[in-house]
N, C-alpha and C positions, 0 to 999 in steps of 0.2 A: 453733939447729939447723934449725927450721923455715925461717927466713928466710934460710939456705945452702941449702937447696931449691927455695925459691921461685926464688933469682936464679939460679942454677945449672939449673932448668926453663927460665927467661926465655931465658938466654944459650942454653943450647942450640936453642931455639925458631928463636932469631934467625938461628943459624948454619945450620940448617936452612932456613929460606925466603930467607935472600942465595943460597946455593949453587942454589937451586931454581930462581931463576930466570934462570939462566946458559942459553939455546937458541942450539942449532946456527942458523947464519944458513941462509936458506934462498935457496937458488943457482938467479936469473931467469933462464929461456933465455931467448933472444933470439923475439919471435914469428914463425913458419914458416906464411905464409899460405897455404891451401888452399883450395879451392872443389869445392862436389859436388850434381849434382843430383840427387834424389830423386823417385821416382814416387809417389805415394801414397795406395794404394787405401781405400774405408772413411769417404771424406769426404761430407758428404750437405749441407753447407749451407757458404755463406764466411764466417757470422757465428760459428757454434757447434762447427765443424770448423778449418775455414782459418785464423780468426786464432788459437784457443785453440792447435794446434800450431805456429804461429808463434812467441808468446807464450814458451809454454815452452822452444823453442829456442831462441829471444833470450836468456831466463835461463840457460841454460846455461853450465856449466862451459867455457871452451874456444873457443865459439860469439861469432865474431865479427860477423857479422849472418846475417838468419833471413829471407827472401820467401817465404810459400805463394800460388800461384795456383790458387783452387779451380775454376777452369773446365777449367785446364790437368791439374787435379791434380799440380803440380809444386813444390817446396820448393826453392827455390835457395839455399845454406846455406857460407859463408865462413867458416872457421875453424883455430884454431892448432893444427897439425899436433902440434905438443910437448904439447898437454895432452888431444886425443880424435880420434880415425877415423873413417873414413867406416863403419865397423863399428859403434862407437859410438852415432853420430849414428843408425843405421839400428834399432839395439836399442833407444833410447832413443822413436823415433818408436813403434816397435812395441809400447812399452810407456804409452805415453801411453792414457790412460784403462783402465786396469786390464790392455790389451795385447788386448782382444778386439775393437777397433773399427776401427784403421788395419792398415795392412800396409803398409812401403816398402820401395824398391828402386832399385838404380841406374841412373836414368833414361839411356838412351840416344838420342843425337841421333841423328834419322834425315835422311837426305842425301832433300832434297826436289826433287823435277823435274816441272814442270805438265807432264801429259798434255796427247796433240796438239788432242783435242777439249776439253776446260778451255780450254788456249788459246784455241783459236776463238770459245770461249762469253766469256770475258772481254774476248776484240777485240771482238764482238759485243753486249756488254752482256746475254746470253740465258741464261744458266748456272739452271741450275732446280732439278738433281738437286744434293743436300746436298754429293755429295764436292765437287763442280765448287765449286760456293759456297765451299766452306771451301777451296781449291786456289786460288782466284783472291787469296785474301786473304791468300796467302802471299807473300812478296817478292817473285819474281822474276814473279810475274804482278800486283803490284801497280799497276807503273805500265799497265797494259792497262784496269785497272777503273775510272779517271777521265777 
C-alpha cells in the first residue's frame, strides 16, 4: 500500500513539472530605432554625474546607446521605440540617484545665426566678450576663426 503511494506521488510529480514547463513563446518585434535628446540639469562633474548616467542608460532596458556631454549638459540617447519612450527615458533619468539630483528634458535645437558684430570679431581675430567667443566656435563662424 505504501509503495502505491510512493509511485503514485512520483508519477504525479512528474506530470506536474512536464506540463509546467510548457511557456508561451514570446513574440520579437522587430526593433523601431529612435533618437532623443535630453537636457539635463543637476550635473556637477563628467566623472561622477556624466558618465554614472550614461552607464545606467547604457544598461537600460530598451536603450540602444547612451552619450552624456557634461559640458553641454546633454544625453543623446538611441532607442527601441517597442520597448521604452522618451517619457520613460526622461523618468528614468529623474529618478537616477534617489530622483533628487538630475532633472531632464527635452532638449531643443536652437537655429543659431552669428550676430553682425561676432562676425566682425571672428574675421578680426578680436572677440573678447564670452558670447562672441562661444558664437565664433559655432559652425557657420568657424571657418572665419582660422
Amino acid at each position: 500500500m505504501n509503495t502505491k503511494k510512493i509511485i503514485f506521488s512520483i508519477a504525479v510529480a512528474c506530470l506536474f513539472m512536464v506540463s509546467c514547463k510548457k511557456e508561451a513563446a514570446k513574440v520579437e518585434l522587430p526593433v523601431e530605432k529612435a533618437q532623443v535628446s535630453l537636457a539635463i540639469s543637476g550635473m556637477t562633474c563628467e566623472i561622477g554625474c556624466a558618465k554614472t548616467i550614461q552607464s545606467k542608460l547604457s544598461k537600460k532596458e530598451g536603450v540602444l546607446d547612451a552619450k552624456v556631454v557634461f559640458a553641454d549638459s546633454i544625453a543623446t540617447i538611441e532607442f527601441d521605440s517597442n520597448k521604452t519612450s522618451e517619457k520613460d527615458l526622461i523618468a528614468f533619468v529623474d529618478g537616477i540617484a534617489g530622483g533628487d539630483l538630475y532633472k531632464a528634458s527635452i532638449h531643443k535645437k536652437e537655429n543659431h545665426s552669428c550676430t553682425e558684430k561676432c562676425e566682425k570679431e571672428c574675421d578680426n581675430k578680436t572677440a573678447t566678450k564670452m558670447e562672441c567667443k562661444k558664437d565664433c566656435k559655432m559652425a557657420c563662424c568657424a571657418d572665419k576663426k582660422s
